[in-house]
Biopython code that builds the backbone (N, CA, C, O; Angstrom):
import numpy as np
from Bio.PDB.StructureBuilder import StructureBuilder

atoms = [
    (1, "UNK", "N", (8.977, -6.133, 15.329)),
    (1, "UNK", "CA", (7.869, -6.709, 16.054)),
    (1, "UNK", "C", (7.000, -5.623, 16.687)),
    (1, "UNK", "O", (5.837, -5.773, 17.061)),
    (2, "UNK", "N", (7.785, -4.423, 16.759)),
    (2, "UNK", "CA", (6.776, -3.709, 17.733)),
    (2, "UNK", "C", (6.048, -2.595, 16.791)),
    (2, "UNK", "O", (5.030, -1.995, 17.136)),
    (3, "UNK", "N", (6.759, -2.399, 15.480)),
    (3, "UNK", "CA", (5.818, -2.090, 13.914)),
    (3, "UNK", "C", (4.574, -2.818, 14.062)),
    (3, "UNK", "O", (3.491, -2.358, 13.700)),
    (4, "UNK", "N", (4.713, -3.816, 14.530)),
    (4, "UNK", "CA", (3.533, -4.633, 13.809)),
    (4, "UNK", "C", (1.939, -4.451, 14.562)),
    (4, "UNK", "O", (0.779, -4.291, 14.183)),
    (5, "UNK", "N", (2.731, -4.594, 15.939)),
    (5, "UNK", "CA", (1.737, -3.903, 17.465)),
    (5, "UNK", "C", (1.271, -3.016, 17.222)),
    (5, "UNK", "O", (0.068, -2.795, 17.358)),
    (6, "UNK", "N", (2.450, -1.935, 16.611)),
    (6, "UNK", "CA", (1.475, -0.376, 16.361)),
    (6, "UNK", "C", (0.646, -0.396, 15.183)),
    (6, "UNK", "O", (-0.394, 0.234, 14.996)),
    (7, "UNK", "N", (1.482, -1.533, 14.091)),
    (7, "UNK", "CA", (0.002, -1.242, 12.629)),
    (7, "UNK", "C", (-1.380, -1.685, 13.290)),
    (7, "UNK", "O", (-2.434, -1.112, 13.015)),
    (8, "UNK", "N", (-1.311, -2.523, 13.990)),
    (8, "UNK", "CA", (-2.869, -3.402, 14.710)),
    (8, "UNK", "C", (-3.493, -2.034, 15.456)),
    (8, "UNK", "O", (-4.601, -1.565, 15.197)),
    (9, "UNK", "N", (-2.271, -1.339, 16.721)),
    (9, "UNK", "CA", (-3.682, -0.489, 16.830)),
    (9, "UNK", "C", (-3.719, 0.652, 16.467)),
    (9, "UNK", "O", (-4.470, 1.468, 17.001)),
    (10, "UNK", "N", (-2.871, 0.965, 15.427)),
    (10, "UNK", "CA", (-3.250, 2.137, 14.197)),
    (10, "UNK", "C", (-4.517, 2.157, 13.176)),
    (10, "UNK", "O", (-5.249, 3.092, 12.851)),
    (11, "UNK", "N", (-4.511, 0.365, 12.665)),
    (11, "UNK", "CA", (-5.627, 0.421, 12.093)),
    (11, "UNK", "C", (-6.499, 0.184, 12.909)),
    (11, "UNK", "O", (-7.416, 0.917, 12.538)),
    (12, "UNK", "N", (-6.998, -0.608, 14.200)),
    (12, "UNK", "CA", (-7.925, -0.307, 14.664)),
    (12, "UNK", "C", (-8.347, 1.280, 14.737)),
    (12, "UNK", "O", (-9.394, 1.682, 14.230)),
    (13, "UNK", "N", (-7.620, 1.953, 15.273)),
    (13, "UNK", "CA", (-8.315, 3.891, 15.388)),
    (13, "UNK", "C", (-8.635, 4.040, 14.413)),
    (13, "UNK", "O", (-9.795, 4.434, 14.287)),
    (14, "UNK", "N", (-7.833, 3.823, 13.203)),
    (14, "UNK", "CA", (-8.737, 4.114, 12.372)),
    (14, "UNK", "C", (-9.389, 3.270, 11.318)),
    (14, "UNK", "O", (-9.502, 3.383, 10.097)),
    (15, "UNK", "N", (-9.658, 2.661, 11.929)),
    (15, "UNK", "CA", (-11.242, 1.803, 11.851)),
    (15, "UNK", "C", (-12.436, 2.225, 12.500)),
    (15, "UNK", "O", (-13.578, 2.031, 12.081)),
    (16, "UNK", "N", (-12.073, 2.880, 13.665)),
    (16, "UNK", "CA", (-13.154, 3.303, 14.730)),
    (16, "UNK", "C", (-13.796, 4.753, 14.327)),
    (16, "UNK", "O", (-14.925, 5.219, 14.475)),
    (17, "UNK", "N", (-12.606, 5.257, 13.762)),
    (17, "UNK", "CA", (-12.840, 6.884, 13.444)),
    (17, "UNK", "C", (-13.643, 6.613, 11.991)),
    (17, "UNK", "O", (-14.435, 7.536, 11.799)),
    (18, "UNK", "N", (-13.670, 5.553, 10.845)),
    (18, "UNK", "CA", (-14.092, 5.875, 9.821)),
    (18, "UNK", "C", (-15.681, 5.190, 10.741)),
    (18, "UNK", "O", (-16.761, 5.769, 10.628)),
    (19, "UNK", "N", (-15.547, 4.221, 11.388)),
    (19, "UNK", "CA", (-17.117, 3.696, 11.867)),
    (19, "UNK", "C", (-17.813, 4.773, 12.592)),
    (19, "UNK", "O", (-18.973, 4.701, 12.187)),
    (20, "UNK", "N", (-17.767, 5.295, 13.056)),
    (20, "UNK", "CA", (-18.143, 6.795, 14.098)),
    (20, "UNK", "C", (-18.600, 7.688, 13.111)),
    (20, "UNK", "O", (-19.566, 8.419, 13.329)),
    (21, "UNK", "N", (-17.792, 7.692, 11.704)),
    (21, "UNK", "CA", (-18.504, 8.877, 10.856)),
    (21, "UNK", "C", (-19.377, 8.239, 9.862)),
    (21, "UNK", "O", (-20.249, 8.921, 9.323)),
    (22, "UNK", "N", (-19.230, 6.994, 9.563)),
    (22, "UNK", "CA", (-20.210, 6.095, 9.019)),
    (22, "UNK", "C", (-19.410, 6.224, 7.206)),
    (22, "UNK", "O", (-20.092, 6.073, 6.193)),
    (23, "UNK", "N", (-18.492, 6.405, 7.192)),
    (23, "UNK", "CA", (-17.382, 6.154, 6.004)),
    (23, "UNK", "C", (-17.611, 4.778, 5.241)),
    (23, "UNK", "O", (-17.725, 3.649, 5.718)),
    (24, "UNK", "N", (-17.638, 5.108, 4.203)),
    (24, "UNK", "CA", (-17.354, 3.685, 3.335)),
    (24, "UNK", "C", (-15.879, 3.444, 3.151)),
    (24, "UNK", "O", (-15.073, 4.372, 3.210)),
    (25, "UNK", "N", (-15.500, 2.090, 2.908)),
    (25, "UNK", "CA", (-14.578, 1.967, 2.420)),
    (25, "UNK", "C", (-13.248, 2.308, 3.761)),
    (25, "UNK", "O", (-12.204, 2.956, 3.691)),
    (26, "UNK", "N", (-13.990, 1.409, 5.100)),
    (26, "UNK", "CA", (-13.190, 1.815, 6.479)),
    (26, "UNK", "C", (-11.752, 0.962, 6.119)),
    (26, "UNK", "O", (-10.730, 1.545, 6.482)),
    (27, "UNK", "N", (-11.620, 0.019, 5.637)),
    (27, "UNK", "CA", (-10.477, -0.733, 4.968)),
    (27, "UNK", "C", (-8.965, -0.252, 4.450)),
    (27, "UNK", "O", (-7.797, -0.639, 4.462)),
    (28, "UNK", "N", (-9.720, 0.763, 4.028)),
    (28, "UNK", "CA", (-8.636, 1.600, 3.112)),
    (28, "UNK", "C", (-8.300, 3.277, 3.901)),
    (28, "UNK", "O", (-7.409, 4.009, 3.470)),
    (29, "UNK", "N", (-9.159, 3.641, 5.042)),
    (29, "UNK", "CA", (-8.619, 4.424, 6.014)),
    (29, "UNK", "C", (-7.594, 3.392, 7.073)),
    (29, "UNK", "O", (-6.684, 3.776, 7.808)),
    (30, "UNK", "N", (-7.963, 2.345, 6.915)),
    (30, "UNK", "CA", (-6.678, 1.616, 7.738)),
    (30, "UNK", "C", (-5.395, 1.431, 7.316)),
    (30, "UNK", "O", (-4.476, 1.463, 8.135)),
    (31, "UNK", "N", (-5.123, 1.170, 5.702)),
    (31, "UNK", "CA", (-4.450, 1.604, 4.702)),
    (31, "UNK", "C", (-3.796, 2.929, 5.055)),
    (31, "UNK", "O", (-2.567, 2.946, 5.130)),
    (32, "UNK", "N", (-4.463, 4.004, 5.271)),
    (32, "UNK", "CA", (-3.755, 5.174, 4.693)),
    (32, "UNK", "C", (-3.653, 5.158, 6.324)),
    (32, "UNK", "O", (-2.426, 5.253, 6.360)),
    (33, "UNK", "N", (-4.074, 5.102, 7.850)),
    (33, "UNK", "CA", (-3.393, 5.123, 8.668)),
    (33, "UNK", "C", (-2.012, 4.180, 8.725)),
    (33, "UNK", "O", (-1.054, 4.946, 8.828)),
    (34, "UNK", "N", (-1.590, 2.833, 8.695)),
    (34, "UNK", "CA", (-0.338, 2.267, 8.433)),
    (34, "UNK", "C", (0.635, 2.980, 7.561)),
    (34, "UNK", "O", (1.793, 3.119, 7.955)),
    (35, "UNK", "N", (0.219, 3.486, 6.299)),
    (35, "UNK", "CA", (1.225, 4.098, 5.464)),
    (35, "UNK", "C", (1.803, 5.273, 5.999)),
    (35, "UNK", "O", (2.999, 5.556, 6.074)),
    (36, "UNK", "N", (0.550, 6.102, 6.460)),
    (36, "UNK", "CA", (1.302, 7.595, 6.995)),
    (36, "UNK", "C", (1.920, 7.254, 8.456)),
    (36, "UNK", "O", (2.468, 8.296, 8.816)),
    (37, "UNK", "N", (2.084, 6.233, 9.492)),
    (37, "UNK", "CA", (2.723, 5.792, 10.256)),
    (37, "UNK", "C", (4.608, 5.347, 9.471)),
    (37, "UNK", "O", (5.711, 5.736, 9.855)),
    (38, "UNK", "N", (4.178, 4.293, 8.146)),
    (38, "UNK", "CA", (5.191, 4.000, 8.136)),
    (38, "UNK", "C", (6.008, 5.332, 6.851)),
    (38, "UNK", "O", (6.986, 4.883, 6.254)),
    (39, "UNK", "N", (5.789, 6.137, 6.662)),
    (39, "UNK", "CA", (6.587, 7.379, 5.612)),
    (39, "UNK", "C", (6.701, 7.943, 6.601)),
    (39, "UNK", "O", (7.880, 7.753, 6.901)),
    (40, "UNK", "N", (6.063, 8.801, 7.685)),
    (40, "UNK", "CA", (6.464, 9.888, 8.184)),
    (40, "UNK", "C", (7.321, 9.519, 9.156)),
    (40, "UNK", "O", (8.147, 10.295, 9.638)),
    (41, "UNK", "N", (7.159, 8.151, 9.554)),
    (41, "UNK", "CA", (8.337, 7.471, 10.593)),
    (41, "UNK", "C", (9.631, 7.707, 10.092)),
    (41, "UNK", "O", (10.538, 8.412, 10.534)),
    (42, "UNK", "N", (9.543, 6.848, 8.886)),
    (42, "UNK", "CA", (10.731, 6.397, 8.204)),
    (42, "UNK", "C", (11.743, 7.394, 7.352)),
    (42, "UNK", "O", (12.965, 7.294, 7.243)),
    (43, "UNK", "N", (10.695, 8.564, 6.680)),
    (43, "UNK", "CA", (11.482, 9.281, 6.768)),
    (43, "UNK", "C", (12.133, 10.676, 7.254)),
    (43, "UNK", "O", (13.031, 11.347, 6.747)),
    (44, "UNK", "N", (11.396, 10.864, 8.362)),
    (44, "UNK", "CA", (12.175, 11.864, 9.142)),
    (44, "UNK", "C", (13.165, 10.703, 9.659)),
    (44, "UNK", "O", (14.376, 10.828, 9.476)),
    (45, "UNK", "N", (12.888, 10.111, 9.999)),
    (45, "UNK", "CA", (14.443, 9.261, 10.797)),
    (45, "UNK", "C", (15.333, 9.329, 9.921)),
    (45, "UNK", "O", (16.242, 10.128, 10.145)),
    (46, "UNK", "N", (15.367, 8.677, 8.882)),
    (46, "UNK", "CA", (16.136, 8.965, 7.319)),
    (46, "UNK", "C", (16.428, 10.459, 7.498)),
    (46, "UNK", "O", (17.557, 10.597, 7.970)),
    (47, "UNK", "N", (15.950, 11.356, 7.335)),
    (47, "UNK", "CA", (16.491, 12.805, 7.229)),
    (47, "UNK", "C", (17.310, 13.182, 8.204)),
    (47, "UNK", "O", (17.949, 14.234, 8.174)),
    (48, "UNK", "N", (17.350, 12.180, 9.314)),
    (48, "UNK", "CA", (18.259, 12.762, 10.452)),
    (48, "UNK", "C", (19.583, 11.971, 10.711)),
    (48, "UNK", "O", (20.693, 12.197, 11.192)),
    (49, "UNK", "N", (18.752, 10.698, 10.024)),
    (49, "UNK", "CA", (20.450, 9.761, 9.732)),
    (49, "UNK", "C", (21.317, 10.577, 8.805)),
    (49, "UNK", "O", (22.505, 10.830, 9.004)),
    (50, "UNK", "N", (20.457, 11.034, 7.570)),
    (50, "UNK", "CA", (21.933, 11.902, 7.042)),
    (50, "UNK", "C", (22.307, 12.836, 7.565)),
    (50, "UNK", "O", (23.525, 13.010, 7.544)),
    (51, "UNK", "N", (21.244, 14.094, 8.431)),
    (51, "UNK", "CA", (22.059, 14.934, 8.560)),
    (51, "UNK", "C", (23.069, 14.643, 9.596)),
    (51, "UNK", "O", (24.260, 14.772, 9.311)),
    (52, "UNK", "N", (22.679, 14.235, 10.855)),
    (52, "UNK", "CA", (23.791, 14.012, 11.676)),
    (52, "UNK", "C", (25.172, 13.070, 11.655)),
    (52, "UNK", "O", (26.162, 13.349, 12.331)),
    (53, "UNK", "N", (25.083, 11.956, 10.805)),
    (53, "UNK", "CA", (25.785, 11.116, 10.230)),
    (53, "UNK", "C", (26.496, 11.307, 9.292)),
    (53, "UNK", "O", (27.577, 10.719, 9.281)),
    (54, "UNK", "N", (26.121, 12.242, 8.123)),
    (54, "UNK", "CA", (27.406, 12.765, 6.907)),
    (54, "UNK", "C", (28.419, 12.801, 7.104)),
    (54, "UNK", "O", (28.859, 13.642, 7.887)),
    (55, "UNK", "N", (29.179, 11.957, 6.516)),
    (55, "UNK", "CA", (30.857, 12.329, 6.882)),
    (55, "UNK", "C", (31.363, 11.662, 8.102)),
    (55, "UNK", "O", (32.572, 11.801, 8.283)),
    (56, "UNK", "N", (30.659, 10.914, 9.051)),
    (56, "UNK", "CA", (31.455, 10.102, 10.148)),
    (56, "UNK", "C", (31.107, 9.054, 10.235)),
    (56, "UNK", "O", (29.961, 8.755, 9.898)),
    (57, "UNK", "N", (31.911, 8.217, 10.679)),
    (57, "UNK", "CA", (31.807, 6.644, 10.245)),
    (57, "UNK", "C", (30.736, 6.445, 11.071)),
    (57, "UNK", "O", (30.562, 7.124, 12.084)),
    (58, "UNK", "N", (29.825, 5.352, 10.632)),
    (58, "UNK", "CA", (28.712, 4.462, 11.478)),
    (58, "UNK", "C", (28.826, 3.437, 11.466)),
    (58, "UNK", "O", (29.052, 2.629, 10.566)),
    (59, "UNK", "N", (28.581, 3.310, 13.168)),
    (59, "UNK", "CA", (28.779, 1.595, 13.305)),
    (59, "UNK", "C", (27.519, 0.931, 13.267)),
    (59, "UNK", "O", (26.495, 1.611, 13.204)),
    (60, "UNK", "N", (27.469, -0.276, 13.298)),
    (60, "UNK", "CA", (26.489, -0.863, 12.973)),
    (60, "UNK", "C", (25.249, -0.933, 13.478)),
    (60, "UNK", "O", (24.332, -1.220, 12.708)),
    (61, "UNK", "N", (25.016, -0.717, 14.690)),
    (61, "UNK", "CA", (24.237, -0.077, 15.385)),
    (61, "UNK", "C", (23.284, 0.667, 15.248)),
    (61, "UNK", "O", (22.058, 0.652, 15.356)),
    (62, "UNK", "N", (24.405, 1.585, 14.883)),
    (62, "UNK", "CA", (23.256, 2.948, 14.066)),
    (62, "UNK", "C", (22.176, 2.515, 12.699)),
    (62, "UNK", "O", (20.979, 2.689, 12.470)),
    (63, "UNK", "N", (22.948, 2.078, 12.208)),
    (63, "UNK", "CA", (22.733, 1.117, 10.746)),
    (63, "UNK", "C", (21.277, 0.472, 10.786)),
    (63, "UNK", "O", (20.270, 0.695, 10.114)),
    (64, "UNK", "N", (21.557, -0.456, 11.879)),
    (64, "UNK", "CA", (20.370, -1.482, 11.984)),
    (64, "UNK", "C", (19.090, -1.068, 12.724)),
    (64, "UNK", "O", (17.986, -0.836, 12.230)),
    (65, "UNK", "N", (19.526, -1.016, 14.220)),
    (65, "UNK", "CA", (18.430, -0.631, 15.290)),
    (65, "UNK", "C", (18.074, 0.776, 15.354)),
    (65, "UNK", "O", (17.013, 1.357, 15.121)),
    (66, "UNK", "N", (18.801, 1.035, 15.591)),
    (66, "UNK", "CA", (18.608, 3.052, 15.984)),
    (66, "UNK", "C", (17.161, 3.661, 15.312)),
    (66, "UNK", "O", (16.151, 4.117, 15.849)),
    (67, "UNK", "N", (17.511, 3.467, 13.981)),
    (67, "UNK", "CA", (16.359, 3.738, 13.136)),
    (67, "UNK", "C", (15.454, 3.316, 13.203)),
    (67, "UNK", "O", (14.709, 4.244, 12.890)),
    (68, "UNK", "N", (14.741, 2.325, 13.447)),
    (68, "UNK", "CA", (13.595, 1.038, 14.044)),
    (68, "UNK", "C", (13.355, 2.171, 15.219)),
    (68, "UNK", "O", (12.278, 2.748, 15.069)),
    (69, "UNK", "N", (13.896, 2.484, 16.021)),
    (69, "UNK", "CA", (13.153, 2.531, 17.650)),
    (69, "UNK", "C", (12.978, 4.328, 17.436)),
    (69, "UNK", "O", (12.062, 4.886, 18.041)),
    (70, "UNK", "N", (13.907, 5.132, 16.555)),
    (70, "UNK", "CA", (13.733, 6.513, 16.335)),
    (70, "UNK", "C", (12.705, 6.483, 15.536)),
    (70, "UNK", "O", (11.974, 7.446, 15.765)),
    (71, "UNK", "N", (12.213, 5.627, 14.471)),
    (71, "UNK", "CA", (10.914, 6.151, 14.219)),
    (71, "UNK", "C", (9.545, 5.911, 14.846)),
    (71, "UNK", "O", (8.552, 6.392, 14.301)),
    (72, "UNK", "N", (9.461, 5.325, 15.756)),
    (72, "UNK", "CA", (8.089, 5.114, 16.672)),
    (72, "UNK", "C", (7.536, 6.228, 16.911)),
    (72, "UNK", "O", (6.343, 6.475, 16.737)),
    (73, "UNK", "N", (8.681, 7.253, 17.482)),
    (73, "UNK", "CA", (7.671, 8.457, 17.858)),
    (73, "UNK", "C", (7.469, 9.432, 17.100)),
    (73, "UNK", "O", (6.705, 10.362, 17.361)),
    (74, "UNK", "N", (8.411, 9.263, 15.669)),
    (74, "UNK", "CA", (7.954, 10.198, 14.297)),
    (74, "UNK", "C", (6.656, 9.599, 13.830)),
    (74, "UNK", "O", (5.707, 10.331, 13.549)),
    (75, "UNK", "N", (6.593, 8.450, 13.749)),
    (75, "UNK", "CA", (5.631, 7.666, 13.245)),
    (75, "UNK", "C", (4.159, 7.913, 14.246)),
    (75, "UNK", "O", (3.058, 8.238, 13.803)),
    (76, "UNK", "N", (4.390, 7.744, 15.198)),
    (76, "UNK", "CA", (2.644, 8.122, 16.102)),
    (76, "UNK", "C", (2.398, 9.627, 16.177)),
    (76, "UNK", "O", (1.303, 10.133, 16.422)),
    (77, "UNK", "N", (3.453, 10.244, 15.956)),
    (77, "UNK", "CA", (3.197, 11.882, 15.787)),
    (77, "UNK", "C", (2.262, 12.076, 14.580)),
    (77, "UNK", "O", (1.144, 12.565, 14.735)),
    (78, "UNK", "N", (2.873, 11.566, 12.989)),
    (78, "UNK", "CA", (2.215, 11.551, 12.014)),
    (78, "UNK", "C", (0.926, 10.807, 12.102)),
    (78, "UNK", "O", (0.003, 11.402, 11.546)),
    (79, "UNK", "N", (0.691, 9.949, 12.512)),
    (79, "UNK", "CA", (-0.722, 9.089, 12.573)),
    (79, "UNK", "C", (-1.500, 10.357, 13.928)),
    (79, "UNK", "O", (-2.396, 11.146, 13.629)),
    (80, "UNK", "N", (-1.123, 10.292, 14.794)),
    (80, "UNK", "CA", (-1.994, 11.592, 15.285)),
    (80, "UNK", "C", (-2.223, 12.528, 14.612)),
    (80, "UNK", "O", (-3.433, 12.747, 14.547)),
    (81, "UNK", "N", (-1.583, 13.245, 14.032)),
    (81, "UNK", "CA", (-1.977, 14.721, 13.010)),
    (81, "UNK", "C", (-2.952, 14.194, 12.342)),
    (81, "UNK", "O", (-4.075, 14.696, 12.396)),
    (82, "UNK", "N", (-2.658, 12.971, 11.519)),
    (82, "UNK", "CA", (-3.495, 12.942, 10.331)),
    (82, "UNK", "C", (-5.143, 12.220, 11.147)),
    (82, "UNK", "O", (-6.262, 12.423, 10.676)),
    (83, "UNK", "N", (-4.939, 11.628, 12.054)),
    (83, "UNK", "CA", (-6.250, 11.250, 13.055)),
    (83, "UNK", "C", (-7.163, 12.443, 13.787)),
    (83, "UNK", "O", (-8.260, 12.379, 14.342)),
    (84, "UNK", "N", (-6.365, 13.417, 13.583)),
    (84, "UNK", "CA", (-6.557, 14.973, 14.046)),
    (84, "UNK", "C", (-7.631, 15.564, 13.086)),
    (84, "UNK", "O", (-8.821, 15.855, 13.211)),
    (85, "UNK", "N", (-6.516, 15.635, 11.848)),
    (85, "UNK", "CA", (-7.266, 16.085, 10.670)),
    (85, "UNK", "C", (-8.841, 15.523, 10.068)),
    (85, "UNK", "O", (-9.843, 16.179, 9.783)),
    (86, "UNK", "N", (-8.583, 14.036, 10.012)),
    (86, "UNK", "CA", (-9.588, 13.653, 9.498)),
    (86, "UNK", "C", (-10.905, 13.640, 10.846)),
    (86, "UNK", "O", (-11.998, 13.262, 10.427)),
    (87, "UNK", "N", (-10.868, 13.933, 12.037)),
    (87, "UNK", "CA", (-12.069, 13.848, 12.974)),
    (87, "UNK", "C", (-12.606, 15.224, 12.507)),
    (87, "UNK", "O", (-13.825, 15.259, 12.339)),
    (88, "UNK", "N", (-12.127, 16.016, 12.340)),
    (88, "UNK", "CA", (-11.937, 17.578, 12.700)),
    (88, "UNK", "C", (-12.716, 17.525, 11.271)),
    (88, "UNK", "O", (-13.892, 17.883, 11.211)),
    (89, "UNK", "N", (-12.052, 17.090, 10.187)),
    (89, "UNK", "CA", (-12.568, 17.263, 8.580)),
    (89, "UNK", "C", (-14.232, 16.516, 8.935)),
    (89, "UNK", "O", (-15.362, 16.887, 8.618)),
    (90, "UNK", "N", (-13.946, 15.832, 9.390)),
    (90, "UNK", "CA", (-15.529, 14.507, 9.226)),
    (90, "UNK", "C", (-16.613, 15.137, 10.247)),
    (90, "UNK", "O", (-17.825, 14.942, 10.155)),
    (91, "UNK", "N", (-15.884, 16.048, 11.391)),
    (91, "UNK", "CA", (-16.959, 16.503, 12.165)),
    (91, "UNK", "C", (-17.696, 18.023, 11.768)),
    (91, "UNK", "O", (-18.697, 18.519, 12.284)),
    (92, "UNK", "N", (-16.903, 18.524, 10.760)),
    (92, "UNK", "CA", (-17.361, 19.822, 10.169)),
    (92, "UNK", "C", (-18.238, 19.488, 8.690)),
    (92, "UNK", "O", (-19.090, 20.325, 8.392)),
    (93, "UNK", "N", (-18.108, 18.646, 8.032)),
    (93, "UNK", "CA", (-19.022, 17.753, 7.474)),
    (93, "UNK", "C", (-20.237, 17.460, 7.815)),
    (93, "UNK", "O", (-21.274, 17.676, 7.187)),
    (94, "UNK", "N", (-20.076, 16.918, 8.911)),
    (94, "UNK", "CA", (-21.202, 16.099, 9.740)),
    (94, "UNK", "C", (-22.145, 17.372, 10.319)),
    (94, "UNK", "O", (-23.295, 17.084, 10.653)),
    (95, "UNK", "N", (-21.930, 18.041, 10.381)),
    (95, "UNK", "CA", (-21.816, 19.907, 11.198)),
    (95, "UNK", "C", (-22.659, 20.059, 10.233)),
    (95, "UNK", "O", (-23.786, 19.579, 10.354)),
    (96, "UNK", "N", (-22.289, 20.758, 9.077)),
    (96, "UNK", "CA", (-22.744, 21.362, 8.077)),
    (96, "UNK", "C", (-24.009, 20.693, 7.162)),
    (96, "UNK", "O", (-24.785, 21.382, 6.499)),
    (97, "UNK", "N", (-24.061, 19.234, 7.256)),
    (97, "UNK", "CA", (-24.974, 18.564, 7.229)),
    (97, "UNK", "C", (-26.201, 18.300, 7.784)),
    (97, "UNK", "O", (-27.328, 18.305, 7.290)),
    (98, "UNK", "N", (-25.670, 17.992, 9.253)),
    (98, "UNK", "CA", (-26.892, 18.138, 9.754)),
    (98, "UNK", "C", (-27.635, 20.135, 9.837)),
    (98, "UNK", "O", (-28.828, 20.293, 10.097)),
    (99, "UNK", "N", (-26.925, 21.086, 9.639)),
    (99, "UNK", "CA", (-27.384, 22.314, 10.130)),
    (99, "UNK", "C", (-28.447, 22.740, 8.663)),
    (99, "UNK", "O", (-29.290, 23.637, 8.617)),
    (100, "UNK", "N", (-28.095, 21.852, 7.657)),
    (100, "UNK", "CA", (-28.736, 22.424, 6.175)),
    (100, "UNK", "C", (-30.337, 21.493, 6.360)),
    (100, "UNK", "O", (-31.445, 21.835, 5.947)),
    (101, "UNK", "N", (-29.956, 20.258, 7.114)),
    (101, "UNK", "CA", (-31.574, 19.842, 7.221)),
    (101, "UNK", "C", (-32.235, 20.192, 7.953)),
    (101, "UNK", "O", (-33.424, 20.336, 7.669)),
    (102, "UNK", "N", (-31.686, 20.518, 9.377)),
    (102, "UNK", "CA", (-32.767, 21.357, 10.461)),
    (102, "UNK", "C", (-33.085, 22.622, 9.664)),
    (102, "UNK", "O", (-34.267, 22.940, 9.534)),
    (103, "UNK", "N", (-32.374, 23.169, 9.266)),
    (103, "UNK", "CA", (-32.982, 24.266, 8.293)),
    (103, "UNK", "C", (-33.975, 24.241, 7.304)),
    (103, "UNK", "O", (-34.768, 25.149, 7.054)),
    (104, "UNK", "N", (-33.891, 23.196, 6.780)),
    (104, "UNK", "CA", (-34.991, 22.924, 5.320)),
    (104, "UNK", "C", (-36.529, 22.189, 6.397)),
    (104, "UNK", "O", (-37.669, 22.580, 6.149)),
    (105, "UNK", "N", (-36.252, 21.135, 7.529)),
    (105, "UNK", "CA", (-37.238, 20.826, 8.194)),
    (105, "UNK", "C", (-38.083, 22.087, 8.763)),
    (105, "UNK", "O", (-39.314, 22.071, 8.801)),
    (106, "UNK", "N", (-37.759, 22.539, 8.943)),
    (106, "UNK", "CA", (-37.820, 23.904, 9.855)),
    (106, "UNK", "C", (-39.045, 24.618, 9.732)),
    (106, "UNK", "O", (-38.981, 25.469, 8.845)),
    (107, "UNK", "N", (-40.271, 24.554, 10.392)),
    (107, "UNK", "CA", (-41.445, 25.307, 9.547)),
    (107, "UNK", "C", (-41.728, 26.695, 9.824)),
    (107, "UNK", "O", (-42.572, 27.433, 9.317)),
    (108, "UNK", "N", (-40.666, 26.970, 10.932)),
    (108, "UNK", "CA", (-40.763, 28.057, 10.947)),
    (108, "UNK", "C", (-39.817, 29.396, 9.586)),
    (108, "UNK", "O", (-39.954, 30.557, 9.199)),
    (109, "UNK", "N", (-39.087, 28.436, 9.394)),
    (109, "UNK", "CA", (-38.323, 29.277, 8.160)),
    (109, "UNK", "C", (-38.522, 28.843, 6.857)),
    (109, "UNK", "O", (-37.976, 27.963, 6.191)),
    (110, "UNK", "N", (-39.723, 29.908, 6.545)),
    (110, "UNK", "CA", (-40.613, 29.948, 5.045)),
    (110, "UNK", "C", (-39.803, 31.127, 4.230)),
    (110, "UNK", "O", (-40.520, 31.645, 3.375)),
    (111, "UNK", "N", (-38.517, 31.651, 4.297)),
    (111, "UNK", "CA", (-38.162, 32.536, 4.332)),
    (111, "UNK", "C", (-37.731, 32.644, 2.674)),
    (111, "UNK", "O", (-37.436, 33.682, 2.082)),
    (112, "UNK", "N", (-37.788, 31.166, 2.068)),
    (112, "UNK", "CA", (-37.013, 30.879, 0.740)),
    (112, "UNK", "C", (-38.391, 30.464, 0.136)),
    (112, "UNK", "O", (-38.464, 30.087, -1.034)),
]
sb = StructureBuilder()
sb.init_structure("model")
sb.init_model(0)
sb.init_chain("A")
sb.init_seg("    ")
for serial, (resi, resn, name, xyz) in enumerate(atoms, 1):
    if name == "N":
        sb.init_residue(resn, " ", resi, " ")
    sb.init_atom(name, np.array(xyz, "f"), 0.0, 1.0, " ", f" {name:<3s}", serial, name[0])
structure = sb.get_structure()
């Protein structure tokens, strides 16, 4: 239940972040925010169930819940990085864009 809380406001951010850069196709950045929430959650938790778990019995516990509540904060770590990446990618874009038209507007630079 509380997966579900975080997909809502995972894809909202990034919904907001593809609307802010004026992105097509904001649908499918909501997509790839839920997914990289639910892999990078799921499996670092997975990588740590085996390592620490190999070889000693687990009770059920571990089995069921543990994993659910250990990946929340693998999981918002990964959706931050990648919310990181893509502002950072979209604002050096946006950068480089606008700096090539003030340049070409420019009447003072007849230089080309």
């Amino acid at each position: 239940m509380i997966d579900l809380l975080l997909f809502a406001f995972v894809g909202k951010w990034f919904y907001e972040l593809a609307k802010k850069f004026k992105k097509p196709r904001k649908w499918g950045y909501i997509v790839l925010g839920i997914f990289s929430y639910i892999i990078v959650g799921y499996s670092s938790v997975f990588t740590i169930f085996l390592l620490t778990i190999y070889g000693e019995q687990v009770s059920g516990f571990a089995i069921g819940l543990l994993p659910s509540f250990l990946a929340i904060p693998f999981g918002i770590l990964g959706v931050w990085l990648l919310y990181l990446f893509l502002e950072r990618k979209w604002s050096r874009e946006q950068e480089n864009t606008d700096e090539l038209l003030d340049e070409s507007l420019d009447p003072q630079n007849k230089n080309q």
